[in-house]
C-alpha positions in Angstrom: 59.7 122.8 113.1 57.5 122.6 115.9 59.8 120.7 118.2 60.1 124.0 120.7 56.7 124.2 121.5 55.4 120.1 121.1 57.2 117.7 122.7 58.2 114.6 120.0 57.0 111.9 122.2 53.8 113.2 122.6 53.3 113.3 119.0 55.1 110.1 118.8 52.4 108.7 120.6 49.1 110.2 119.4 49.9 109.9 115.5 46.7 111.6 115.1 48.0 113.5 112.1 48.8 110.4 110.3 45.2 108.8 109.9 42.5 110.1 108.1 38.5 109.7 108.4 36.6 110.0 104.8 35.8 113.1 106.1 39.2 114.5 106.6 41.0 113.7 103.2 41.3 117.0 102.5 44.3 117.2 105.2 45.9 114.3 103.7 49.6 115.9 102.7 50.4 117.2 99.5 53.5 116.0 97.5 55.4 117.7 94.9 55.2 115.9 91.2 59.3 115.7 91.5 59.1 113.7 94.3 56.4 111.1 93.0 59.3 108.3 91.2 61.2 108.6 94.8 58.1 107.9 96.8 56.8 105.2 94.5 61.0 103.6 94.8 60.3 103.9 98.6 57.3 102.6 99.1 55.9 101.2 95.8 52.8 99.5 97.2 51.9 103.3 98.2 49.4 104.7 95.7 48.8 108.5 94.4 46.0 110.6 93.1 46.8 114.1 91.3 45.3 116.7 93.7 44.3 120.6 93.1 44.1 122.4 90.0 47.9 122.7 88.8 48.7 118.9 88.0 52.3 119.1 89.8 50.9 118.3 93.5 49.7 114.6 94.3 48.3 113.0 97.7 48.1 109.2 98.4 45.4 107.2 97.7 44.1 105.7 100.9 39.9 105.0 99.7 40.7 100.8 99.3 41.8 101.2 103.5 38.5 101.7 104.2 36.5 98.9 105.1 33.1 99.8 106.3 30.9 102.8 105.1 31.7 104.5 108.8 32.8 108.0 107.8 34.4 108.0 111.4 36.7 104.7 110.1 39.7 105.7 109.9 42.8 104.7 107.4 46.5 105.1 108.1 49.1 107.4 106.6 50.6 104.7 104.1 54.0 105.9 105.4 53.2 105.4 109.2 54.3 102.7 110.9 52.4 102.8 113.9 55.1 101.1 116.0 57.7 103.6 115.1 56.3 106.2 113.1 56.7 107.9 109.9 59.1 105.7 108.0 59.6 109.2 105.1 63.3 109.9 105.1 63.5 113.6 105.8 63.9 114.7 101.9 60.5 113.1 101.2 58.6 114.4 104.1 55.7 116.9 102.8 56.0 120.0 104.4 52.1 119.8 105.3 53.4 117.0 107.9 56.6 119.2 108.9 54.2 121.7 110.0 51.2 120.1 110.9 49.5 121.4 112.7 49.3 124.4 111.2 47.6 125.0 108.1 48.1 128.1 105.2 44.6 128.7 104.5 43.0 131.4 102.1 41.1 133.9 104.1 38.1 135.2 102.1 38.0 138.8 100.8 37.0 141.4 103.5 36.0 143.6 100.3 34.6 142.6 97.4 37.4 144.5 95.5 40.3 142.8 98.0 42.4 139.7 97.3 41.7 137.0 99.5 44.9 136.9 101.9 47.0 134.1 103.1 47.5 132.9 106.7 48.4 130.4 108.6 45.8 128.5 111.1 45.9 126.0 114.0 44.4 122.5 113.3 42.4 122.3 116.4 42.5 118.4 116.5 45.7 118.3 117.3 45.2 116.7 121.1 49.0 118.2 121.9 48.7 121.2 120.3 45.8 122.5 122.8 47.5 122.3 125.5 49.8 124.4 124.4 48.8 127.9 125.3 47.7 129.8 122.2 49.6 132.9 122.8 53.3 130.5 122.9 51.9 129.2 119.3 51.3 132.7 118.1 54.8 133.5 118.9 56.6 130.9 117.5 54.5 131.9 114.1 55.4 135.5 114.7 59.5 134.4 115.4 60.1 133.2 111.3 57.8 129.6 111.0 54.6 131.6 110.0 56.5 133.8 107.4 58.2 130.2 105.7 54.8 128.8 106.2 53.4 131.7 103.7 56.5 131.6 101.5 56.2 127.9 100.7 52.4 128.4 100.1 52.8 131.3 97.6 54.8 128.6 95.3 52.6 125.5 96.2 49.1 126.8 96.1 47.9 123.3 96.2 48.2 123.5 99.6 46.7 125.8 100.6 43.3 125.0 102.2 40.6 126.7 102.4 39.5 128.6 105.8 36.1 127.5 107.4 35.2 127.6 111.0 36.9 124.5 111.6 40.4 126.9 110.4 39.5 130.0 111.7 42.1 130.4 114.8 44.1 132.6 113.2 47.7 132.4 114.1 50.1 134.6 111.7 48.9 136.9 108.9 51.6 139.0 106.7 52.4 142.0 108.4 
């Protein structure tokens, strides 16, 4: 989804989306409760944990990878191999991964009597994403991808993370 902006071998190469410090499992991709028996088929060593409050969404399990008490240790995507990357067939892929790194995150209420609004946010980890000047990312959000971006959200809430100054580039809001 990104490809015209982020060159594939770049990300081919870093793979920083697909590990995670104890820290950062709250970016660890959400999967759909109708696509648990296919993932478990595909990789059945691979284990899940129920995530968010509407008991249809699920994340792996990665806490046994971790072998210290380092919370900067960090544990591999159980669907990355790291010499040839994510092994997902397409139809499995989460969408958090398809858009990574871009993130829908709730914005809090400007009013005490407003809804909290959607967007979507940069990840600011991403090491190819920042060199990537903002205003092309913007654009691209702007062009259709930050619209879909908000769509899926609306009918997966448990993806939706929560904004905090870490996710507070904002890069696509609905008009």
């Amino acid at each position: 989804m990104l490809s015209s902006i982020l060159a594939k071998s770049d990300c081919a190469a870093c793979k920083f989306c697909c590990s995670f410090r104890r820290t950062s499992l709250w970016e660890t991709p959400v999967f759909s409760a109708a696509d648990l028996p296919a993932l478990k088929a595909f990789a059945p060593t691979a284990k899940f944990r129920a995530t968010g409050t509407s008991g249809s969404s699920y994340t792996f399990d990665i806490s046994d990878q971790y072998k210290t008490s380092d919370p900067n240790e960090e544990a591999l995507c159980p669907f990355l191999d790291p010499s040839r990357g994510c092994t997902l067939p397409t139809e499995l892929k989460p969408f958090d991964c398809k858009i990574w790194p871009l993130r829908a995150v709730s914005v809090p209420k400007q009013t005490e009597s407003g809804p909290a609004q959607l967007a979507v946010a940069i990840t600011p980890t991403c090491p190819a994403i920042n060199k990537v000047p903002l205003q092309k990312v913007r654009d691209l959000a702007a062009n259709g991808l930050g619209q879909q971006i908000l769509d899926y959200a609306a009918g997966h809430p448990d993806m939706i993370k929560e904004y905090s100054d870490f996710l507070s580039t904002i890069v696509y809001t609905n008009p």
